[in-house]
N, C-alpha and C positions, 0 to 999 in steps of 0.2 A: 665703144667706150666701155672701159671694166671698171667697175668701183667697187674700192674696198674699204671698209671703215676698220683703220688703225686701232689697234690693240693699243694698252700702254706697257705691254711688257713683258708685266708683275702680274696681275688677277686676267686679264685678257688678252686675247692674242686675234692678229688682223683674221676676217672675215674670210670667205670665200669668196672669190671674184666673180662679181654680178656681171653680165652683160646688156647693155642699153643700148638699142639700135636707133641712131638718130639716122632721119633723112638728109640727103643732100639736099641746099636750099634752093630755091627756083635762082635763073639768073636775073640782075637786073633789069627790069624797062629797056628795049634801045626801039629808036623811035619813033620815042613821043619829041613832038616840036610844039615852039612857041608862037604866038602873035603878041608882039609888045601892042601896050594898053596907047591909043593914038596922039592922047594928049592930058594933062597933069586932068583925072578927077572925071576923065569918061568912063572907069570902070569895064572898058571894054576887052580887054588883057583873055584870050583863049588856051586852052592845050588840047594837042592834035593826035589823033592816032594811040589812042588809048584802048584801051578794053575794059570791061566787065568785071575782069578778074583785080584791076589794079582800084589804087585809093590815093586820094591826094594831099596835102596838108601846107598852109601856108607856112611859111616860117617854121622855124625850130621848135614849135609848142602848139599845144592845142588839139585839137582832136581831128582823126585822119577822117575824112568824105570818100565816100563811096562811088567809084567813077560808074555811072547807069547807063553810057552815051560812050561815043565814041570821041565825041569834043565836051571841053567844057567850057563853056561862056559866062560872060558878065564876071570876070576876076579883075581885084582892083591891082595896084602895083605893087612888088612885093616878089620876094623868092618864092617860088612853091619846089614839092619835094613830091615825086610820086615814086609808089612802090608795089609791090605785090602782093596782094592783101593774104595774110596769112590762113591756113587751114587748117584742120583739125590734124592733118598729114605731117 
């Protein structure tokens, strides 16, 4: 990535082009699977074959949980969204 902050012309003229080296991003989760929850209000709802490195989060909002286990149990019904939990990288 080169960036350059524009001049306007007249009193300044564009920069010299910075380079910032971004990393490629990890790829998506492939998988992880589900256990549907057995019945409306058992909260028994799982996700499988995860790792360490990944985080999960119900729905579109809210804050992302740190997957510590390889499953996670006791999820009520509901989409979940998992990812890979970002690094300082």
């Amino acid at each position: 990535l080169n960036i350059v902050k524009t001049g306007n012309g007249v009193t300044t003229t564009d920069s010299d082009a910075q380079v910032l080296s971004v990393p490629a991003r990890q790829a998506a989760p492939v998988g992880v699977s589900v256990t549907d929850v057995t019945y409306n209000g058992a909260n028994d709802g799982t996700l499988q074959n995860l790792t360490v490195q990944m985080e999960y989060q119900m729905g579109n909002t809210g804050a992302w949980t740190e997957v510590t286990d390889i499953t996670v149990t006791g999820l009520i019904p509901g989409t979940y969204y998992v990812r890979v939990k970002a690094t300082s990288t």
